[in-house]
N, C-alpha and C positions, 0 to 999 in steps of 0.2 A: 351805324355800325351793324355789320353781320357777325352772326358768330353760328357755327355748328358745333350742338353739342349732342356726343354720345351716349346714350344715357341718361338715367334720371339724375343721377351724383351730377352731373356738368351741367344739367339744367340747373338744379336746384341751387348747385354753388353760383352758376351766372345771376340769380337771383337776389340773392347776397351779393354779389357783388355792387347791383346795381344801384342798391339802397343805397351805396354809401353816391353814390351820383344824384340822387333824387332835391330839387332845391325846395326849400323852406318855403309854402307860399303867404304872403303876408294877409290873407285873406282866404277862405273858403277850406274846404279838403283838397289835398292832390288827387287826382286821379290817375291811374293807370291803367288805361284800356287794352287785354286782352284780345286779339284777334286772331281766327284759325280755326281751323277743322276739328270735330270731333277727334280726338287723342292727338291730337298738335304736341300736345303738351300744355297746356293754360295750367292745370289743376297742380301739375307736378310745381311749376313754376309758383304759383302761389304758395305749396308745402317748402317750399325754400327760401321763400320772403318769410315764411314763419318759423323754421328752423334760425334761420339768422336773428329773427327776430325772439328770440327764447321764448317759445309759443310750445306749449308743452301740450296744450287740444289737440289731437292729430284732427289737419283741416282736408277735408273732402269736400268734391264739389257741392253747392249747395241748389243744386239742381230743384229740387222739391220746394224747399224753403225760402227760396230766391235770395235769403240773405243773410250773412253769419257775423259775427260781431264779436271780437277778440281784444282784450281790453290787452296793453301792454305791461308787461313790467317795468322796474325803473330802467335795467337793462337795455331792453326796447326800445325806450323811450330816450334814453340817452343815444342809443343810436340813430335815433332819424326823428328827435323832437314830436311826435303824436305818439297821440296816447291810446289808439283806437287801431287794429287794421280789420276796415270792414270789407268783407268779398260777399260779391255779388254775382250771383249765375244767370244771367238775364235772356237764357237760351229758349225756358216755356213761356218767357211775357210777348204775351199777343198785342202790346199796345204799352207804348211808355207810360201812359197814364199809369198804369197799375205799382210801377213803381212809386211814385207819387203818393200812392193809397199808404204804402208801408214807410212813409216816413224819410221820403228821398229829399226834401228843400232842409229840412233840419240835418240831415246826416252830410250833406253837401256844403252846406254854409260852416262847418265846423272845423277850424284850425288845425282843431287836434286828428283827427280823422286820416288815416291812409287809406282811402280807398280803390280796391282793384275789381275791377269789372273784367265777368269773362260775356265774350259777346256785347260788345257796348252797340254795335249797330245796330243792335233791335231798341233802343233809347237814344237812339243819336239826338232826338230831338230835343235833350234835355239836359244833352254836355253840351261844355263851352267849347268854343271849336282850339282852345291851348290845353287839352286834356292830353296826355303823353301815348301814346298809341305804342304795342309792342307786337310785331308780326311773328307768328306762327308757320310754321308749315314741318309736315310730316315729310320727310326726305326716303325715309325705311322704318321697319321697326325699330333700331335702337335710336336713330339719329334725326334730328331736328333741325332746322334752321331758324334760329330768332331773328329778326328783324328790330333794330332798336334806330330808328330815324332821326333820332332827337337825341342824340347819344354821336357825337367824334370817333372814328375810327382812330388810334394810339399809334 
């Protein structure tokens, strides 16, 4: 599925949107790989998985910190079953390993866990190759094209 949205409101509501598509994995955290250019849109798109998600942290990239950790409410959690949406900016790691260092096999192996990765190709080495991938691209300043592969066109 392609979609262009213009603006932040049409990213952040496609974001929302998509949670309700996301399936249940019977094992490990989901993941949702992030891909795309600096101001793609990735960041806007996760503030809209957390708006839906009644995430009341306002979430900014976590570029410095490599990794932010948002506990759900029952809310949340009634909407997409995990109890966790952890985002991950994996844009400054020089080396997958370093994830690893911060606690990447325990935050991985966890049911509860939504995790969204922006930049997952600088750790490729350490997803599973059924990780959900969501393309980016900058079209103009308002407008974006998401790529959603693993997503049916309607």
């Amino acid at each position: 599925m392609e979609k262009l949205c213009r603006g932040d409101s049409q990213t952040k509501k496609l974001a929302g949107q998509i949670l309700t598509k996301l399936p249940q994995p019977e094992e490990g955290a989901l993941i949702l790989g992030l891909v795309g250019d600096l101001g793609a849109g990735k960041t806007t798109f996760v503030q809209g998985v957390g708006e839906a998600l009644s995430i009341k942290e306002p979430i900014l990239s976590p570029t410095f910190v490599i990794l932010k950790t948002f506990p759900l409410t029952s809310a949340g959690i009634k909407k997409t079953g995990f109890k966790n949406l952890i985002h991950l900016d994996c844009y400054r790691l020089d080396n997958p390993s370093e994830l690893v260092k911060i606690g990447w096999p325990e935050i991985v192996s966890n049911k509860d866990n939504l995790i969204i990765i922006e930049w997952p190709e600088k750790v490729a080495d350490l997803l599973t190759p059924d990780y959900y991938r969501i393309v980016f691209k900058a079209i103009d300043r308002q407008t974006r094209k998401i790529s959603i592969p693993w997503l049916p066109e309607k």
